[in-house]
TIVO-2410 file (N, C-alpha, C; in nm, 3 decimals):
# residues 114
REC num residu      c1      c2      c3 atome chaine
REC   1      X  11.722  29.004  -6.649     N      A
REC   1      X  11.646  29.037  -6.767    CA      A
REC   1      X  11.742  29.074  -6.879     C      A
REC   2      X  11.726  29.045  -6.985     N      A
REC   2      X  11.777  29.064  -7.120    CA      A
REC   2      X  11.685  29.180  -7.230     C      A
REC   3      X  11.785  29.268  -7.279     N      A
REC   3      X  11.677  29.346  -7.366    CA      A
REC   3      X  11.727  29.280  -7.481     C      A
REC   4      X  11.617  29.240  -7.582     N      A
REC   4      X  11.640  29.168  -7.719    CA      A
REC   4      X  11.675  29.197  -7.781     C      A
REC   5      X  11.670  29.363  -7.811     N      A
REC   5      X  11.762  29.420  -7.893    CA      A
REC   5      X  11.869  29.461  -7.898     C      A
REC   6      X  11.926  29.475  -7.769     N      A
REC   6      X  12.052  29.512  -7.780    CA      A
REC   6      X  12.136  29.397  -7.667     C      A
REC   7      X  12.076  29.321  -7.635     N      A
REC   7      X  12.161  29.159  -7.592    CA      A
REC   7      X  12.242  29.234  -7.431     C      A
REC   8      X  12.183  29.335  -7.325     N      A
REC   8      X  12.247  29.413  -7.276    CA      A
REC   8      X  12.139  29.342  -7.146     C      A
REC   9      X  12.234  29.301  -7.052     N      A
REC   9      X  12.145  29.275  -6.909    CA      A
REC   9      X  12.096  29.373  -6.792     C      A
REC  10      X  11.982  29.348  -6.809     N      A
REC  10      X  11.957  29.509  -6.721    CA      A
REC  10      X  11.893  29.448  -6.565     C      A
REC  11      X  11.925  29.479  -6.483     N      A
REC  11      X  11.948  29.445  -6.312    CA      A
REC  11      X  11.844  29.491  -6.241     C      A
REC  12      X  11.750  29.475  -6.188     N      A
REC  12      X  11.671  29.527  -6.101    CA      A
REC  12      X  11.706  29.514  -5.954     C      A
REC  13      X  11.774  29.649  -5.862     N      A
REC  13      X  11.781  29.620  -5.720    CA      A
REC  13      X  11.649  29.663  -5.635     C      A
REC  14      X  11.521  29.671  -5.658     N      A
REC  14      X  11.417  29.690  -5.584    CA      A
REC  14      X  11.409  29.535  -5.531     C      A
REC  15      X  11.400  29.550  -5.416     N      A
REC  15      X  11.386  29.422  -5.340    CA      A
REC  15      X  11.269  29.424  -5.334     C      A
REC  16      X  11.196  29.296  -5.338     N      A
REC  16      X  11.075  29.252  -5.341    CA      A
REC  16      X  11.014  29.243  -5.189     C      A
REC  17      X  10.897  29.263  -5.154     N      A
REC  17      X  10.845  29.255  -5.000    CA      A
REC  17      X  10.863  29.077  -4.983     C      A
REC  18      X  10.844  29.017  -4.859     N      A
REC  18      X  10.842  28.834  -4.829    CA      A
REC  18      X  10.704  28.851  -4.839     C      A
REC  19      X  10.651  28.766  -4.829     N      A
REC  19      X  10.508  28.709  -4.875    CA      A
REC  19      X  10.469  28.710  -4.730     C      A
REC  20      X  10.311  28.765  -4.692     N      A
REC  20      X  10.298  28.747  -4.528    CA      A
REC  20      X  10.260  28.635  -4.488     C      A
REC  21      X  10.226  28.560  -4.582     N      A
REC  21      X  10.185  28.338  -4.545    CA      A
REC  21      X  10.343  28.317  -4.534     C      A
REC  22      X  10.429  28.372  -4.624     N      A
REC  22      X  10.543  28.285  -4.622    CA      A
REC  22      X  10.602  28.233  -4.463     C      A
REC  23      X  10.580  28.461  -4.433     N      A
REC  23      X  10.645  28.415  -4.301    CA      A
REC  23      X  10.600  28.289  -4.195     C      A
REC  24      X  10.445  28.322  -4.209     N      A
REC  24      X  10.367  28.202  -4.120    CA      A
REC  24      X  10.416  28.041  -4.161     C      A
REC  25      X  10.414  28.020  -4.327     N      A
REC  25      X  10.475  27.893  -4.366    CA      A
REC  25      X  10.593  27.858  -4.299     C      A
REC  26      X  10.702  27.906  -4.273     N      A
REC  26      X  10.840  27.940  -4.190    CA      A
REC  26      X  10.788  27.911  -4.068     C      A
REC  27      X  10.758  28.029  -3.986     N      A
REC  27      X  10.757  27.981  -3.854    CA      A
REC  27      X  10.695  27.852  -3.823     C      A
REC  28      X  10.554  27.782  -3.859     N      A
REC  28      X  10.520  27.698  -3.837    CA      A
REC  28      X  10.582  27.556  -3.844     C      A
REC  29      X  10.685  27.599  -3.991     N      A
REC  29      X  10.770  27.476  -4.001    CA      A
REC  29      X  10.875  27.462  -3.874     C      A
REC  30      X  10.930  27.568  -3.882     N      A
REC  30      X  11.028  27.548  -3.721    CA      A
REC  30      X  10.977  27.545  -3.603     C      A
REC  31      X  10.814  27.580  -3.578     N      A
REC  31      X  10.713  27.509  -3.448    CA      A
REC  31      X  10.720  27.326  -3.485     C      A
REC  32      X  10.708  27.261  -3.603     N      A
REC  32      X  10.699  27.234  -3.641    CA      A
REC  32      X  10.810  27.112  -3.589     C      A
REC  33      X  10.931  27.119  -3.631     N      A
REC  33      X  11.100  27.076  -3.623    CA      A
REC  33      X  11.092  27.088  -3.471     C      A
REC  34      X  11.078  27.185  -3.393     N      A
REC  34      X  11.064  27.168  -3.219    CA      A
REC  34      X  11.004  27.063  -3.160     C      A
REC  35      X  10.832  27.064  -3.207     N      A
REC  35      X  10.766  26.910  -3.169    CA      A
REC  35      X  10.833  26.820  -3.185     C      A
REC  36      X  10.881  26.769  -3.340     N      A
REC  36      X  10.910  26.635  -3.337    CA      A
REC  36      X  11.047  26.662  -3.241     C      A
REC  37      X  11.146  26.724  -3.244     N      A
REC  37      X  11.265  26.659  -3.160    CA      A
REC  37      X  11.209  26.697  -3.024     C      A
REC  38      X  11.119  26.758  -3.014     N      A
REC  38      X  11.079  26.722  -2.842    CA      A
REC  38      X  11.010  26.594  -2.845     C      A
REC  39      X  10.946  26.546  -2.902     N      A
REC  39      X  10.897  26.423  -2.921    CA      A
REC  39      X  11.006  26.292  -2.930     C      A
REC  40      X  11.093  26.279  -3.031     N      A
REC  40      X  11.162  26.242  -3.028    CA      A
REC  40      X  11.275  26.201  -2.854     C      A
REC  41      X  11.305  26.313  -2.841     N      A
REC  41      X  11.420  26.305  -2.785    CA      A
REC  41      X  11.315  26.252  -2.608     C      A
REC  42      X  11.233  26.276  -2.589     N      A
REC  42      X  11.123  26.235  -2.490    CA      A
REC  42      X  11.082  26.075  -2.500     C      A
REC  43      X  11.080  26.058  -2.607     N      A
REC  43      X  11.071  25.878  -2.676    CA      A
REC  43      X  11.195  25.845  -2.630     C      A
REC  44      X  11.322  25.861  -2.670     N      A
REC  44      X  11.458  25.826  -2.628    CA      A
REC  44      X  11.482  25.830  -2.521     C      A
REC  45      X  11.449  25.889  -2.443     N      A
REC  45      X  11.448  25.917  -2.258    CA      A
REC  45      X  11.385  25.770  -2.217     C      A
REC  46      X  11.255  25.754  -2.240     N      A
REC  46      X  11.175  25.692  -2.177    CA      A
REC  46      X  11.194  25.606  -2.250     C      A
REC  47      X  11.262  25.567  -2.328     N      A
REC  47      X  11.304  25.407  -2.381    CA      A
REC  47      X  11.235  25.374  -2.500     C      A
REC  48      X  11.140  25.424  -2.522     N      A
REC  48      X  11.026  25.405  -2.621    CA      A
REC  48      X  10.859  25.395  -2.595     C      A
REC  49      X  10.854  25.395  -2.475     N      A
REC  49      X  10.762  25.390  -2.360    CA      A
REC  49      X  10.705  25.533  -2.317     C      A
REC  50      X  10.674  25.596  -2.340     N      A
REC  50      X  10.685  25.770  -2.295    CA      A
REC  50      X  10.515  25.804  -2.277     C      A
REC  51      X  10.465  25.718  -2.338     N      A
REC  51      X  10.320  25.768  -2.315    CA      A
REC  51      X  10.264  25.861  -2.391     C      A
REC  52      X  10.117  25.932  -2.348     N      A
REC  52      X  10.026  26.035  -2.464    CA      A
REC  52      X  10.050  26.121  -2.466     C      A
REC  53      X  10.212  26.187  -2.395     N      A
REC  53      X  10.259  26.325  -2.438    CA      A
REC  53      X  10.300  26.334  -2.560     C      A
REC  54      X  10.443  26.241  -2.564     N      A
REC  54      X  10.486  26.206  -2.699    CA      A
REC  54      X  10.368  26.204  -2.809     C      A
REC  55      X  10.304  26.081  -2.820     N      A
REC  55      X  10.192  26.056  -2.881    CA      A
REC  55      X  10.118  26.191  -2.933     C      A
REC  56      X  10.084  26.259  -2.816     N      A
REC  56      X   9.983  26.415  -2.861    CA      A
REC  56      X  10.104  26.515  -2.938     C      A
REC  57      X  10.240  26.502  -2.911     N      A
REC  57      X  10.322  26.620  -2.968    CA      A
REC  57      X  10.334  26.550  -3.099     C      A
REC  58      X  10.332  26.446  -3.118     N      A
REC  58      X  10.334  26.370  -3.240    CA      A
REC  58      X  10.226  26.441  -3.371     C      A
REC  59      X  10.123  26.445  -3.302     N      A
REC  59      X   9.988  26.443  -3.358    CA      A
REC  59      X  10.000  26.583  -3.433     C      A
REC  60      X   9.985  26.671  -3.271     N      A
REC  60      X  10.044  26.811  -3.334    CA      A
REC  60      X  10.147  26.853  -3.425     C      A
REC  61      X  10.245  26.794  -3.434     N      A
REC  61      X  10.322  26.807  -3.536    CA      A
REC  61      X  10.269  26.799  -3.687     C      A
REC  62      X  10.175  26.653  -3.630     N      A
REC  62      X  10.140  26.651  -3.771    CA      A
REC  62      X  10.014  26.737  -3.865     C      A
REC  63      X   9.941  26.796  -3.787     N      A
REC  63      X   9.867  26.881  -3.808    CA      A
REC  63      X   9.909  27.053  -3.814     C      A
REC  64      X  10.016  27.048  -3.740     N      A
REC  64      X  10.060  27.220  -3.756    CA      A
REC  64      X  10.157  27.187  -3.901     C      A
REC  65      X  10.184  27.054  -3.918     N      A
REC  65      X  10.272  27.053  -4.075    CA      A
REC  65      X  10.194  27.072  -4.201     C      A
REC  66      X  10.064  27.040  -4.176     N      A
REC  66      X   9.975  27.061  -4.250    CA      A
REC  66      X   9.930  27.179  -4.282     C      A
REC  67      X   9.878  27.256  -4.181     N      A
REC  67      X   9.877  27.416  -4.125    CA      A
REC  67      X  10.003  27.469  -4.230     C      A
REC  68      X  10.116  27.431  -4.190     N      A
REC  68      X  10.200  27.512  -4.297    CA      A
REC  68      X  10.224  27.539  -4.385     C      A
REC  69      X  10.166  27.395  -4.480     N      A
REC  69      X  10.179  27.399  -4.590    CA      A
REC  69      X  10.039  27.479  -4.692     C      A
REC  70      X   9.928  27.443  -4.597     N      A
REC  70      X   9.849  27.561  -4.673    CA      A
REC  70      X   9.864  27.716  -4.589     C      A
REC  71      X   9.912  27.723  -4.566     N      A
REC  71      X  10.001  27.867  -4.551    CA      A
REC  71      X  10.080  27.887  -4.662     C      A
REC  72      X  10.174  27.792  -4.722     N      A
REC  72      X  10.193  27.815  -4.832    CA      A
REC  72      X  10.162  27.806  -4.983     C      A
REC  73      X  10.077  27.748  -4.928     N      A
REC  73      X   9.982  27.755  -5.113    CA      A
REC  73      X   9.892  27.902  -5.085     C      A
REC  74      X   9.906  27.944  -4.954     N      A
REC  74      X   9.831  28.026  -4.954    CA      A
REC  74      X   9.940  28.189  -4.992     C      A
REC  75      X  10.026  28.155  -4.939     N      A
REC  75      X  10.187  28.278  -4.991    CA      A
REC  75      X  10.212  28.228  -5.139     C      A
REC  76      X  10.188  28.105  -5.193     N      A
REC  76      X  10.230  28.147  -5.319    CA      A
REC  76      X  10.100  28.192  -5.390     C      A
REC  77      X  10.017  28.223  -5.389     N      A
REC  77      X   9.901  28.282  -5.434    CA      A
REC  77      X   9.931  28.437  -5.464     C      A
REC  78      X  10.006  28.519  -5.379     N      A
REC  78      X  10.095  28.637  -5.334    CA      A
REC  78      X  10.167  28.711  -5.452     C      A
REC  79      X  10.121  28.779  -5.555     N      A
REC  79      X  10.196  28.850  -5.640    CA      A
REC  79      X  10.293  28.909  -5.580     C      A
REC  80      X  10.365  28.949  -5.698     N      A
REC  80      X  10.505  28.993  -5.658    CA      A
REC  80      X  10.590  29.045  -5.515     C      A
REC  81      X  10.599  28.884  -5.477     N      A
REC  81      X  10.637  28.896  -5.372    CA      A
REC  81      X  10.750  28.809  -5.356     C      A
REC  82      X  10.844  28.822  -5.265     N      A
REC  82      X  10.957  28.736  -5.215    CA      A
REC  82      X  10.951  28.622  -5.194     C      A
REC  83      X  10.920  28.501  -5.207     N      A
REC  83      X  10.875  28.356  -5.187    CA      A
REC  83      X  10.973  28.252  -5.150     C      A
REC  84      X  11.105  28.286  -5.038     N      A
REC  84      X  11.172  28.264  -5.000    CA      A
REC  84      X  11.175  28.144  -4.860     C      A
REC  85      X  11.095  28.222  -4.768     N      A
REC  85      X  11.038  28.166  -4.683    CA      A
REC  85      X  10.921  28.052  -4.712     C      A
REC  86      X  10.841  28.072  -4.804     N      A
REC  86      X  10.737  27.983  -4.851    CA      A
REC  86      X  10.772  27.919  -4.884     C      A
REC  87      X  10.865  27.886  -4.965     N      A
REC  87      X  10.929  27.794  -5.026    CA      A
REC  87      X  11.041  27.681  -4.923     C      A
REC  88      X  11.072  27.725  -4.810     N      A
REC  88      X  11.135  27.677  -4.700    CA      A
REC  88      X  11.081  27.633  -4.654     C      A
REC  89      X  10.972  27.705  -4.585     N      A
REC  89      X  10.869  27.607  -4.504    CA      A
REC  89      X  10.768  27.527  -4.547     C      A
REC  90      X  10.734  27.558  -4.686     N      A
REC  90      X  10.650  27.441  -4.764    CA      A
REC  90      X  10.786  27.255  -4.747     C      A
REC  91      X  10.865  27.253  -4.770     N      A
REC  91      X  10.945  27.178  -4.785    CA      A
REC  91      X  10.971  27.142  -4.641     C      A
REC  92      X  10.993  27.205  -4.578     N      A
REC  92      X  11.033  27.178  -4.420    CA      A
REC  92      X  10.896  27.096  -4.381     C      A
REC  93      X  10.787  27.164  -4.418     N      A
REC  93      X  10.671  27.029  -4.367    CA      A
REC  93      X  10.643  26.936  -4.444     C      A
REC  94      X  10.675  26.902  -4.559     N      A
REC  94      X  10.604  26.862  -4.607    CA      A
REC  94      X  10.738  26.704  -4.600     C      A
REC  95      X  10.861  26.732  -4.569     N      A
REC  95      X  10.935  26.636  -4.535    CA      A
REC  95      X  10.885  26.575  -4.378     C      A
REC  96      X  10.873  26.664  -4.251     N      A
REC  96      X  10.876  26.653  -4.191    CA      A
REC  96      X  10.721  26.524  -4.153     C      A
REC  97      X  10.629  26.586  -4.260     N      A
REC  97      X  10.473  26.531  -4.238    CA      A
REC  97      X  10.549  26.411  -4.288     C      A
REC  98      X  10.595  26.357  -4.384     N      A
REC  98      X  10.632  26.231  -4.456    CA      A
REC  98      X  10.690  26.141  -4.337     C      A
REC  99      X  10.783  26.225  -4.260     N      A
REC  99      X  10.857  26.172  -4.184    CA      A
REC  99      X  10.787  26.100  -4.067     C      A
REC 100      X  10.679  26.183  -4.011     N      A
REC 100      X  10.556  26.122  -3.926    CA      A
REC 100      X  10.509  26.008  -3.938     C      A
REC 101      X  10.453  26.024  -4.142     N      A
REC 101      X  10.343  25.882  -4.151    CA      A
REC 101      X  10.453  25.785  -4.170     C      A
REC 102      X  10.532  25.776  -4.195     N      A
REC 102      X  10.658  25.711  -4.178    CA      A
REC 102      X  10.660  25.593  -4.069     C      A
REC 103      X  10.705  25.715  -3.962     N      A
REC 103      X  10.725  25.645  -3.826    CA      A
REC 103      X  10.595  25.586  -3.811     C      A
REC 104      X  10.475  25.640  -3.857     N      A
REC 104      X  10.360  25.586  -3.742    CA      A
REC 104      X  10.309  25.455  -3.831     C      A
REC 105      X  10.351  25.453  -3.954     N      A
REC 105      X  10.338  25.324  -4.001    CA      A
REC 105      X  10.451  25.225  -3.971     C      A
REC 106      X  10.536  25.269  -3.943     N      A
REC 106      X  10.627  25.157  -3.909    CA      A
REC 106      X  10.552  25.129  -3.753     C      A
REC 107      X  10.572  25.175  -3.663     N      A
REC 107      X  10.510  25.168  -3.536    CA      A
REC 107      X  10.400  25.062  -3.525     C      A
REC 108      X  10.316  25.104  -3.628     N      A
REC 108      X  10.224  25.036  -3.640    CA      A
REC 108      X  10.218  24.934  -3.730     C      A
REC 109      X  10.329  24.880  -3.763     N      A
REC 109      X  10.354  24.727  -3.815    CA      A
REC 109      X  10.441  24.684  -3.739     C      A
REC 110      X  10.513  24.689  -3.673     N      A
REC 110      X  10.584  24.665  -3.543    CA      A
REC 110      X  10.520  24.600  -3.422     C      A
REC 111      X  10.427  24.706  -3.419     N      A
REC 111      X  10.357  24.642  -3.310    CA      A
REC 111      X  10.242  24.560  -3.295     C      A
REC 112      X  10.196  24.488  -3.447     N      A
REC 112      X  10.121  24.434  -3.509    CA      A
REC 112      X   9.952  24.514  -3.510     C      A
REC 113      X   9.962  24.599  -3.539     N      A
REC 113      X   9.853  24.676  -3.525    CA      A
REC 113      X   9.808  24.695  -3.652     C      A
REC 114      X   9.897  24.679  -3.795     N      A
REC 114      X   9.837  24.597  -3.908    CA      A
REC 114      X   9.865  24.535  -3.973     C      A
***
């Protein structure tokens, strides 16, 4: 902050509380990052072949990424609060969800399914 009149920067060390969605936005994103590389790395095992585990951790992923992100529209709603975490895990899903319809459209032009 700047005072206008006298051009003098004045510091605030009161730390701000984290936002309580944020935290949830956060964790969910790193529940989130677990599915897919368990998914992943379960696809790579089994060749590509792995069956409706993969498939269901898939799914879940993509729905707890969703989950996270209105967790965070729901932390930034959050007056003066720390928006650190919200801001992490909004981004962490919202790459991660991209990353899903991604794969599952490729998948599904691959395997002529459209």
């Amino acid at each position: 902050m700047e005072d206008k009149e006298k051009g003098v920067k004045k510091y605030s060390y009161i730390r701000k509380p984290f936002a309580r969605n944020g935290w949830y936005a956060f964790f969910t994103a790193l529940m989130v990052l677990i599915l897919t590389l368990t998914s992943l790395i379960m696809s790579v095992r089994a060749e590509g072949s792995s069956g409706m585990i993969t498939g269901a951790l898939g799914i879940s992923s993509m729905l707890f990424s969703v989950m996270g992100m209105v967790f965070a529209v729901l932390a930034g709603r959050e007056q003066e609060k720390n928006q650190v975490f919200t801001a992490i895990g909004f981004f962490a899903c919202v790459i991660l969800l991209l990353f899903w319809i991604v794969l599952t459209v490729l998948g599904a032009i691959s395997s002529g399914g459209v």
